[in-house]
C-alpha positions, 0 to 999 in steps of 0.5 A: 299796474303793480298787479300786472307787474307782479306777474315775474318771468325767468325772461329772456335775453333782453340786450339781444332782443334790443340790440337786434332791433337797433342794428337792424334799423340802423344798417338800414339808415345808413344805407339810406345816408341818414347819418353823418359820419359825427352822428354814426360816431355818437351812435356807435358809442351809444351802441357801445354801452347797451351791454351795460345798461340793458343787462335785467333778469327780472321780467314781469308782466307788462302792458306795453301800450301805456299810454294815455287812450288805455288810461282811465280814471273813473270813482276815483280809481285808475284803470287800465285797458287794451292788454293785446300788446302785453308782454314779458319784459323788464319792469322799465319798459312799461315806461317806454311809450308813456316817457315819450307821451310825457315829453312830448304829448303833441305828437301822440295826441288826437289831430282835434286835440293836438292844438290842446296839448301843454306840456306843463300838463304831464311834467309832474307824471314822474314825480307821481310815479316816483310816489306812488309806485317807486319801483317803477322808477328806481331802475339803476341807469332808467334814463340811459335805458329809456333813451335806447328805447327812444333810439329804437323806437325813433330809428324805425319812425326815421327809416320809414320817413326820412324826410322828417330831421326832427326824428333823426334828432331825437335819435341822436338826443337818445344817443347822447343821452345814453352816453352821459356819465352823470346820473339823471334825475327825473327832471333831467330826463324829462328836460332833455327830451323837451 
């Protein structure tokens, strides 16, 4: 992965990029009544913050679809495949679908192997990347970062299936994650998505 990353880009306006993606989605679900009035407060002040932490002008190359099927450990070497979805974006964002994994391996395994699933499994994969590759996740404000990526990423799974509270929840986690003073710390990040 450090070899993909060393690939830098000037980027572009990132924050946009994002805020774009959240407003659309989130006009959409309040058109669709998702929220309560409480939930769109704690949204808003969430949105209110993404200036702050989304600000990064260092854009590398990334894979953007790490997850644990283009994972591959063969002679004691990792490997990584499938690089169609690779782009240019801050170095935190290779973390996006792999944070999710973690916390909650269950809704991104296979239907066979879902019943096989232990979280316990993949609750040291941060601690292994703060050791193995720490600029990965020495990122100023990475878990108020990582939890707007969720609100994205958690909106548009919400929108397309209302039906399902578990999703509107994890969006509001998001949010309030977002909003914390404290500074996370990996535990603290993996706990709250639990």
């Amino acid at each position: 992965m450090k070899q993909i990353h060393s690939n830098i880009s000037n980027g572009y306006d990132w924050t946009k990029k994002i805020k774009d993606q959240f407003i659309l989605l989130y006009e959409e679900a309040k058109e669709l009544n998702l929220f309560s009035e409480e939930e769109q407060r704690i949204l808003d002040s969430a949105y209110s913050k993404f200036d702050k932490y989304l600000e990064s002008d260092n854009f590398v190359l990334i894979h953007n679809d790490l997850h644990f099927d283009n994972i591959f450990f063969n002679d004691g070497e990792i490997k990584l495949i499938d690089f169609e979805r690779s782009m240019y974006a801050p170095r935190d964002f290779e973390l996006d679908i792999l944070y999710r994994m973690i916390r909650k391996p269950w809704k991104f395994a296979r239907e066979e192997t879902e019943q096989y699933t232990d979280i316990k499994h993949y609750s040291n994969i941060m601690s292994y990347l703060q050791k193995y590759y720490p600029e990965l996740v020495n990122i100023p404000n990475l878990y108020q970062r990582l939890a707007i990526y969720d609100m994205v990423y958690f909106l548009k799974q919400l929108v397309e299936h209302p039906e399902y509270e578990d999703l509107k929840n994890d969006v509001i986690t998001g949010a309030r994650i977002v909003t914390l003073k404290d500074k996370m710390t990996i535990n603290d990040g993996i706990k709250a998505k639990i």
